[in-house]
Structures are given as structure tokens and as C-alpha cells.
N, C-alpha and C positions, 0 to 999 in steps of 0.2 A: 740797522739795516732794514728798514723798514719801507723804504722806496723813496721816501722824502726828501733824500738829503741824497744828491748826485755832484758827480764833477764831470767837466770836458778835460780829456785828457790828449797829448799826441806823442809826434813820435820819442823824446825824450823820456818820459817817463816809463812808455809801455815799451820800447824796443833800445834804447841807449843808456840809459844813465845804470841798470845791472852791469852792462857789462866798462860803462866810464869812472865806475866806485867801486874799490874793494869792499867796501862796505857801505850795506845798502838799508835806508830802516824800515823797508817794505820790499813786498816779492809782488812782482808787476803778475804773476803767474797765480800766485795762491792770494793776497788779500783784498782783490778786487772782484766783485758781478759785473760781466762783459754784459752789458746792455746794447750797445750797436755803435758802427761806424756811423760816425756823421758825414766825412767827404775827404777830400786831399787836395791836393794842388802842386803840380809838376814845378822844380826848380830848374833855372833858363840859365846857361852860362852865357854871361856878356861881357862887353869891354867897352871901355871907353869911345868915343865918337873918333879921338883925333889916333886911337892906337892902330901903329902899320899893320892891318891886315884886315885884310875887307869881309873875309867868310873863314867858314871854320878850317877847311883846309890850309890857308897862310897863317894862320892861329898854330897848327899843329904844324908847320912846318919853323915858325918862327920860336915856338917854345923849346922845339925838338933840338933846333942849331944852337940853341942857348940857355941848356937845364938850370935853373936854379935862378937866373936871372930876371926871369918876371915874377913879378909878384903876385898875389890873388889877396882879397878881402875875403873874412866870413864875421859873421854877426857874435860869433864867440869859439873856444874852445870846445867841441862836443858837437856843436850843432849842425844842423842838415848841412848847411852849407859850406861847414867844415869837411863834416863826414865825405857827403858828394863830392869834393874836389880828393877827395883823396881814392877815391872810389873809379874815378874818370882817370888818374895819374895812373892806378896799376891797370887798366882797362887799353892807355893807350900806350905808357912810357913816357908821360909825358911830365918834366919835373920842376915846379913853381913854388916859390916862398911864401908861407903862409903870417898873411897880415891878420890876427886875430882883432876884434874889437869887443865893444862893450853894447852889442847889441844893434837892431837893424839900420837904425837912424843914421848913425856917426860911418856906418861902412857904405852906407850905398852914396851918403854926401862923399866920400872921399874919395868913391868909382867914378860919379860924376862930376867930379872937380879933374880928375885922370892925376889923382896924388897917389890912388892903387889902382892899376887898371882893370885888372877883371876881378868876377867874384860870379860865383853861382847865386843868383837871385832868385826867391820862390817868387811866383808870378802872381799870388793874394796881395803884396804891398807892391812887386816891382812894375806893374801890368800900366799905371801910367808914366813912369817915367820911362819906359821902353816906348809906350805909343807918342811920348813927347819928344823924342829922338835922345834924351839925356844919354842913355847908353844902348850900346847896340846889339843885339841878341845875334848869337850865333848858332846855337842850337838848342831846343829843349828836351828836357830829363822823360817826357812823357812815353806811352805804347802808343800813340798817335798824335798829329798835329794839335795843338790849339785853336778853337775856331777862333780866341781875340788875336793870336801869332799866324795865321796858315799860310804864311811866306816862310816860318822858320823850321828847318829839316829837326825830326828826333836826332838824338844817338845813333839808335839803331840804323834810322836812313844812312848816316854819314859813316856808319863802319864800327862803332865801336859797340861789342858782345856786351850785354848785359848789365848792361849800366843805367837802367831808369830809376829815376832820383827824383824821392816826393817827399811831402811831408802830409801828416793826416792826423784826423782829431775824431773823436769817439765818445761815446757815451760811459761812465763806470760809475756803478754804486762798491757800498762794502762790502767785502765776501757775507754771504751769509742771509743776503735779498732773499726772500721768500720769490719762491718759479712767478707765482700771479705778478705778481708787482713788479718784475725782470718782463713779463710776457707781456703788461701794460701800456710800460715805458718806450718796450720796442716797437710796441704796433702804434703808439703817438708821433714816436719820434720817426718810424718810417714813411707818419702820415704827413707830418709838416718836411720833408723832403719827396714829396709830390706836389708839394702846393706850390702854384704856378710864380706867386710871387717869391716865393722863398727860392725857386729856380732860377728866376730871372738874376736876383742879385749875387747869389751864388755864378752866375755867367758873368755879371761885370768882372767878377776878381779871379776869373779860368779856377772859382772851385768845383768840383766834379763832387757828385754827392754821390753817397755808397749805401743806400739801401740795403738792409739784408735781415739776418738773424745775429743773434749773442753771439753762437758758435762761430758764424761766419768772421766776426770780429774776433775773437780772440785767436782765428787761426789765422787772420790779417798778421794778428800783433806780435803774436810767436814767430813769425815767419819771417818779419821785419827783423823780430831781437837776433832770431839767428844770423841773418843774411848780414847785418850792421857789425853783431859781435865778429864776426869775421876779418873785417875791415878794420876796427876797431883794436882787434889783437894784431894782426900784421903790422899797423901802424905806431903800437904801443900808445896809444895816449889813454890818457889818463887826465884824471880830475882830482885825486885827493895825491 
């Protein structure tokens, strides 16, 4: 723990995978130094180009007349876009069959093929295939528009409580960082998230960068684990 030797971490490790394994060979809470948020990026629920319904409202009225019957994609068991759809279904009532895959690649070909039609897409990979019309965005997970989406409503605009759905990546050394080397890394890394370039491409992929302190990050990250384990235990899944 010497400051040398860091990882980028997101929401999986610091807020999911405690509460997706009974058994865990790390505590996201005690064997890591919170060195800082790096950014996130809102997940966009979309649907295929040719699926009957035009905006989100014929979405929730057409999933509503027929629980269980549409299907949704997510990029595996556990992950955000798992979590998030299950997250939106107790939010709205609203109840879809879950097509797990084996990561982002194979689910979002198969949303724009319309072999599964919806899935919650995080808008870092899905942001061109949405501007290329492949699939078509109905709402996003965000506390405000996207300026690359600003035609698509949040959650919250369309009605549904408490349901912003992101995923985010962060700074972590090993527990045990000496303070200097913790206070180092965070005043570098809050400095290459000012830098214009590193904004701009951060904007091509609707990533939002999060500036802060340690602290501020590890009450990100607790607040996630709590809010997910929630979801997580209502929904019983599990990974081992």
C-alpha cells in the first residue's frame, strides 16, 4: 500500500457482488483506500426499432396487458442492467422475462437484431447504436436529460419514484495507503478530470465525471451497496 499499485473499480465490486455472494474473499468496506470517483454513466431503456410501441407510455401499457410476455436482455446475471430492470419492474409493476447473456456484445446484437427486444443499455457502449437508429430509447436512468439524448424523458419525468439507474468507476488502492499518497492521487486524478480534453471524450460516451474527495467516494459506494442490496434481496438472486 504504498500508492503505486491502484485499480479502477465499479459498481459490481464496490456495491454488488457483497451482497450477489455469500461468500465474499474481500470486504469492499474495510480492504480498500477510497482514493476518488472517476464518473458514471446513466442506463437507457430501449427497444427495438420494429417493437409496437412508439414511447414509453405504449411500453408500460403494453407490458402491463401482458406480464411476463416480453422479454428484456441484460449483459449477465448481477449486472447493472440486470439489477436496473428489476429495479424499474418493482418501481412500476411492470413484469418481463429475463434473457441473461454473456456479456455486452452478444445482448445488444440480439436487441438489434429484435431476437430480445428491450434491455437497459448503459449509454458508454450503447450511445451509438441509439444515434444510429439500431434501437430506440425510451427513457433514461439519469437526474437529468443527456445532452447526446435531450429528446429522451428520465424516469422521474415519466412517473416512475426513484429509479435512477447508473453505473460508475472509481479510484482504489489497498487498505492501508499512507493519507499523503491517498491525498496525491486524488488531487491528480481530480486534476485529469478537469482537463478539457479528457471532458470532451468523456461527453462523446454521456460519461459524467465526479470530482470529489476519498470520503465522498466511499459514501457514493456504500450508498449504492445499500440501495442495490435491497433490490438484490427482494429479488433473491444470487451468484454462487
Amino acid at each position: 500500500p504504498d500508492g503505486y499499485t491502484v485499480m479502477s473499480a465499479d459498481n459490481g465490486v464496490l456495491a454488488f457482488n457483497e451482497h450477489l455472494f455469500r461468500k465474499l474473499a474481500f470486504s469492499p468496506e474495510k480492504d480498500f483506500a477510497y482514493i476518488g470517483a472517476i464518473g458514471r454513466f446513466p442506463l437507457v431503456l430501449v427497444v427495438h426499432p420494429a417493437f409496437p410501441a412508439a414511447d414509453f407510455k405504449a411500453f408500460m401499457e403494453l407490458v402491463r396487458a401482458e406480464p411476463g410476455k416480453v422479454d428484456y436482455a441484460s449483459v449477465g446475471n448481477g449486472s447493472p442492467h440486470h439489477l436496473a430492470m428489476e429495479l424499474f419492474q418493482s418501481r412500476t409493476g411492470a413484469r418481463l422475462t429475463h434473457v441473461p447473456y454473456r456479456g455486452a456484445a452478444p445482448a445488444m446484437q440480439d436487441v438489434m437484431g429484435g431476437q430480445v427486444p428491450v434491455m437497459f443499455l448503459d449509454l458508454a457502449s450503447g450511445a451509438s447504436i441509439i444515434k444510429a437508429g439500431k434501437v430506440r430509447p425510451l427513457a433514461i436512468g439519469s437526474q437529468a436529460r443527456s445532452p447526446l439524448l435531450p429528446d429522451v424523458p428520465t424516469l422521474a419525468e415519466l412517473g416512475v419514484p426513484d429509479a435512477e439507474v447508473f453505473a460508475f468507476q472509481g479510484m482504489l488502492g489497498p487498505a492501508g495507503m499512507p493519507a499523503p499518497a491517498v491525498a496525491r492521487l486524488n488531487q491528480e486524478l481530480n486534476a485529469a478530470l478537469a482537463n478539457p480534453a479528457v471532458l470532451k471524450r468523456f461527453a462523446e460516451f454521456g460519461f459524467e465525471p465526479l470530482p470529489g474527495t476519498p470520503e465522498a467516494f466511499r459514501t457514493l459506494a456504500r450508498a449504492e451497496s445499500a440501495r442495490w442490496g435491497e433490490v438484490i434481496r427482494a429479488n433473491k438472486i444470487s451468484l454462487d
